[in-house]
Every structure is written in structure tokens, then in C-alpha cells.
C-alpha positions in Angstrom: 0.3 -23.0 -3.0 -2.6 -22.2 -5.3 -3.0 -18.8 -5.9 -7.0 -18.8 -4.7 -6.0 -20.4 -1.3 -3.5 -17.0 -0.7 -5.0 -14.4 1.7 -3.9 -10.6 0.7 -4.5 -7.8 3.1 -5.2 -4.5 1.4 -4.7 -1.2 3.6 -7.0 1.8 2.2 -8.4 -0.4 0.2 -11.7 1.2 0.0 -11.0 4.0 -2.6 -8.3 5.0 -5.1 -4.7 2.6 -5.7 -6.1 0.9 -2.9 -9.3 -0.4 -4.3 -8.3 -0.6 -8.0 -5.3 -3.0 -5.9 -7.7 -5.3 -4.2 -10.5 -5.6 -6.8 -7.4 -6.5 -9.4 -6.1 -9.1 -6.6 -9.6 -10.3 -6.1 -10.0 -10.8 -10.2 -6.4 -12.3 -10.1 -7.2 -14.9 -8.0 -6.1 -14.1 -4.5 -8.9 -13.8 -1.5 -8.5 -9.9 -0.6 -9.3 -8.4 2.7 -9.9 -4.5 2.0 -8.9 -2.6 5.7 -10.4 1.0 6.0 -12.3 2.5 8.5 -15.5 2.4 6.1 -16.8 1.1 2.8 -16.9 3.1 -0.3 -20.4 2.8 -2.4 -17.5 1.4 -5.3 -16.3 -1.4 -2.8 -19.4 -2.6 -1.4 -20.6 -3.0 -5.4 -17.6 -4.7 -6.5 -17.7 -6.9 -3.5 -21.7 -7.9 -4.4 -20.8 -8.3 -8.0 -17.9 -10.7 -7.3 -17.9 -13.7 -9.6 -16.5 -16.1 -6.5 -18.1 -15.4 -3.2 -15.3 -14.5 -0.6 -12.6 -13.5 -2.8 -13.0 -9.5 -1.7 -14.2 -8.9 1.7 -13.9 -6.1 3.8 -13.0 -5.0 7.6 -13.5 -1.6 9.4 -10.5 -0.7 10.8 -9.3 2.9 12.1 -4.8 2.8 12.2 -5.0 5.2 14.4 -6.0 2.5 16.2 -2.4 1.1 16.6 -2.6 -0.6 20.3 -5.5 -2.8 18.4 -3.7 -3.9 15.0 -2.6 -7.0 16.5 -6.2 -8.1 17.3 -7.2 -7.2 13.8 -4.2 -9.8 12.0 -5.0 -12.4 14.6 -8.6 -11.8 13.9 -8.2 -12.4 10.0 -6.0 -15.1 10.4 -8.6 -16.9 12.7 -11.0 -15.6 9.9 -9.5 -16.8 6.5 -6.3 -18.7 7.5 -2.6 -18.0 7.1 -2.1 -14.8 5.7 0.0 -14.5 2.9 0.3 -11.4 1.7 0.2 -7.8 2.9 0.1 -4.2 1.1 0.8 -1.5 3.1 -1.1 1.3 0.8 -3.2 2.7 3.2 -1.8 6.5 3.8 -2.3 10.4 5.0 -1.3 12.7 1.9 -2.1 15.9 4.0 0.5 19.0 3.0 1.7 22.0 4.2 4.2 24.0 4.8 5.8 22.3 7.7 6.2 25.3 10.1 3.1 26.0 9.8 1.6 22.5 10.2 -0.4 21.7 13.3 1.6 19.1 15.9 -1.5 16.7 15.8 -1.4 16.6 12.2 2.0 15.9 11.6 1.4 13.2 14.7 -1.5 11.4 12.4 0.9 11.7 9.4 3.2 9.5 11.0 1.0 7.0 12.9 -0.9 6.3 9.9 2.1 6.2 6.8 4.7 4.8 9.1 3.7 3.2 12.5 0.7 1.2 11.5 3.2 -0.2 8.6 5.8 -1.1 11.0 2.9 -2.8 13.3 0.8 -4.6 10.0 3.7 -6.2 9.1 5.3 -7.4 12.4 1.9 -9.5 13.2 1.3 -10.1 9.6 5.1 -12.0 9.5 4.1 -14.2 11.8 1.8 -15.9 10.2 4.4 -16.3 7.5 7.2 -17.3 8.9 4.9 -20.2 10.2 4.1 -21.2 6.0 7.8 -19.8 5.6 6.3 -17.9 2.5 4.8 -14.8 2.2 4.9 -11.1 0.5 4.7 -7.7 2.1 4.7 -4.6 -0.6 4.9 -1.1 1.1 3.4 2.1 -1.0 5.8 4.9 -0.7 6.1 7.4 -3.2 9.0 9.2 -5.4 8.7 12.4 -3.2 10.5 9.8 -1.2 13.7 10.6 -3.0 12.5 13.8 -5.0 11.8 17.1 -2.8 8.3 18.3 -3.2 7.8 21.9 -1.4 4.7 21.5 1.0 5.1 17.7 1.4 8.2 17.8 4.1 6.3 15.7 6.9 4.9 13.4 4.3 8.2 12.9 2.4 9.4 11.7 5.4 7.4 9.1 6.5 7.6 7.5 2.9 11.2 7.7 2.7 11.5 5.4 5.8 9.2 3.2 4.4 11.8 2.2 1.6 14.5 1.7 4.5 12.2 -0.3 6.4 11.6 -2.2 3.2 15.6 -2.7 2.8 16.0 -3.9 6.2 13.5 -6.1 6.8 14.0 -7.9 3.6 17.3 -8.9 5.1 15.6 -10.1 8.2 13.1 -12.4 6.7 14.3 -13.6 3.3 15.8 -16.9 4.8 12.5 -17.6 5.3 11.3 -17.0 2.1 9.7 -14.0 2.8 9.9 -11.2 0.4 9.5 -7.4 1.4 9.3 -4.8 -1.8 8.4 -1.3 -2.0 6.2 0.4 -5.2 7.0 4.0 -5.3 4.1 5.9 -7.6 4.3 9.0 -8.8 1.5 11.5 -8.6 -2.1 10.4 -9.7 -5.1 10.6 -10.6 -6.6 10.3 -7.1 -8.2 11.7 -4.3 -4.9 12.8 -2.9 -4.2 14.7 -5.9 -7.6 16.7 -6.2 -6.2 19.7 -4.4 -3.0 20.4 -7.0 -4.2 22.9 -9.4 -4.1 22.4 -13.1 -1.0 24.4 -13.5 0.5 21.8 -11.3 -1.0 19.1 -12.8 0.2 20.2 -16.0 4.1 21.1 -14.7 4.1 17.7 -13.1 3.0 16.2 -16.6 5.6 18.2 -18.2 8.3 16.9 -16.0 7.5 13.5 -16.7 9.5 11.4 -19.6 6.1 10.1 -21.1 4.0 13.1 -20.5 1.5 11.9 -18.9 0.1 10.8 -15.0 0.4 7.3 -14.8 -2.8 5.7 -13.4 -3.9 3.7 -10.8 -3.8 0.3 -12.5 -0.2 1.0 -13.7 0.3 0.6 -9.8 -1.7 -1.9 -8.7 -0.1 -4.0 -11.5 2.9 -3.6 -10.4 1.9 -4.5 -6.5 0.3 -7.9 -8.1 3.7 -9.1 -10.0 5.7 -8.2 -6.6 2.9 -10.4 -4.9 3.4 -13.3 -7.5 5.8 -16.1 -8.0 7.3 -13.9 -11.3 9.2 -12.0 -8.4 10.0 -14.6 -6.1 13.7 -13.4 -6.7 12.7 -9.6 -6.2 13.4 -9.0 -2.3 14.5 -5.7 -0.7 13.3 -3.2 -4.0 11.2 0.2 -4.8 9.4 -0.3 -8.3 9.1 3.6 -9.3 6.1 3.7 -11.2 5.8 7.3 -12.2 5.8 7.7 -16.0 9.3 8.7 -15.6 8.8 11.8 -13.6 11.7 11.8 -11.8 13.9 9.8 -14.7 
């Protein structure tokens, strides 16, 4: 299969990883559906400035919406085609102490970083166990392994993302099916506006190449776990945090 005929679905993939993800898909080849509940001024310019009409599109979406995530795949699929790729990027980075965190927040935390996930790829699969072929790549995050005090509720929800990733490898490889995880360190993103520069600059310490990696050190990595390079990669976290937690 031609890499231009493969349809990616990008979660969050209106700003930060998530856009510099699907504009790099988009530019790599694949047609890229960016999911969010609206456009960014940055998307809807990189989707008017695409060199082949199609390859980036966009769809408003809300994952709180859960009960209606299975309209939205069938929707696409009707849409585009087979789907045959999906990145589950699309996340809450809220913190707080977590006794003093309000129910409903902790509630969205882990609708939107774990349930809608779960749901994504259980209507995404099958549309790929149909083409028996297919990639799902789950963002979680090294707090996933490495405490981070504030970040409990958070932590959680990406650390069962890599053992969803584990598991369901093992239910659909036979088919072909891959399922990887990309765990990123901190960034230089909209989720990490709110740590102060003393942070910033401990984090940066911490880390084995002294510096924040980037969000196209991530979204490279989510493209080789989408391509046939990795077609032997099933069941993995790729850590990419400039070896902050080395």
C-alpha cells in the first residue's frame, strides 16, 4: 500500500506535538485527519498552503464526547476510506495537588487521556483488521514511569496508556496490526507554559543532553512507528526525552 493512499488520524492535532505530528504526516505523504474541537489560525494556514489538496484536513470533535466517537471513525471512514493509522496525542495536562483537585477535573482528566483512547482505537481497529494492516501510536509521557509532584491524576492516566499499549499489541498483531507508545519528555509547549524558569531550568539540568527536546523530535519518532521501518516494532514506548530520565 502506497504511502499517499494511508489515512492517519491525528488527536489534538490542532496545536503543539499534535500539529507539528500531522503537518509532518501530511508532508510525508500520508492524508491526515487533524481531530480537535477547533482549528488553530496555524492549522487552518498549513491546511490552505498544502502542496496536495486533501492530504491535511480537519474535523471538530469534542472527546468528551465519548458516546459519539464511534460516529466520528465511521464518519471518516465513509469520508476518506479505510483508516490506517491512528495517534492517540490528543490530552489534558491539568496539575495539582491531587487532594486538592476538583472531582470533575480529575473526571475530564481521565475521559479525555484515557477513555477516548480506549474508544479511538477500538472503532479505529476495525477498519483495520478488515485491510489486516494498520498502526495505532499512543502519546504518553515519562511521568508515566518518573514521579512528578503535582501531576498524580495525570501520571496515571498515561501510565495505563503504555499497558493498554502492551496488551492490545498482543491482541491484534496476528493481524498485522501494530500498537506503540512515544513517551516525550517535557516540552516546549502549551502544556508546559505554566512551569517556571527555575523548573524549566532543573528539568534541563536533569536531562543527559541538557536541553528540552522539541516537538519535531516527537513527531519523528510517531512517523517511523507509523512506517514500514517499524513494521517489526509492536507492543513498545519510544522515550523521547533528551535523556531526562536516563
Amino acid at each position: 500500500m502506497n504511502n499517499s493512499v494511508r489515512n492517519i488520524l491525528v488527536t489534538g492535532g490542532s496545536r503543539g506535538l499534535g500539529f507539528a505530528i500531522a503537518t509532518l504526516l501530511a508532508d510525508s505523504g500520508y492524508r491526515v485527519v487533524a481531530i480537535a474541537r477547533s482549528p488553530s489560525a496555524q492549522l487552518s494556514a498549513a491546511i490552505a498552503a498544502q502542496s496536495r489538496q486533501g492530504a491535511l484536513q480537519f474535523r471538530a470533535f469534542d472527546l468528551m464526547n465519548s458516546d459519539r466517537i464511534a460516529g466520528l471513525i465511521d464518519g471518516v471512514r465513509q469520508e476518506i476510506g479505510p483508516i490506517y493509522g491512528l495517534v492517540n496525542n490528543a490530552g489534558v495536562g491539568s496539575g495539582g495537588m491531587l487532594t486538592l483537585m476538583r472531582d470533575e477535573q480529575i473526571d475530564i482528566l481521565t475521559r479525555v487521556n484515557l477513555l477516548a483512547p480506549m474508544l479511538l482505537s477500538k472503532y479505529a481497529l476495525r477498519s483495520m483488521m478488515v485491510q489486516r494492516a494498520g498502526r495505532i501510536v499512543n502519546v504518553s509521557s515519562i511521568v508515566s514511569s518518573a514521579g512528578f509532584k503535582g501531576l498524580a491524576a495525570y501520571s496515571a492516566t498515561k501510565a495505563a496508556l503504555i499497558g493498554f499499549t502492551r496488551s492490545l499489541a498482543r491482541e491484534v498483531g496476528e493481524l498485522g496490526i501494530t500498537v506503540n507508545a512515544v513517551a516525550p519528555g517535557f516540552l516546549e509547549t502549551d502544556m508546559t507554559a505554566e512551569l517556571t524558569e527555575e523548573q524549566r531550568e532543573r528539568i534541563v539540568r536533569r536531562s543527559a543532553l541538557r536541553r528540552l527536546p522539541e516537538v519535531k523530535d516527537v513527531a519523528a519518532a510517531v512517523e517511523y512507528l507509523l512506517s514500514d521501518k517499524a513494521r517489526n516494532i509492536t507492543g513498545t514506548t519510544l522515550t523521547v526525552d533528551a535523556g531526562a530520565i536516563a
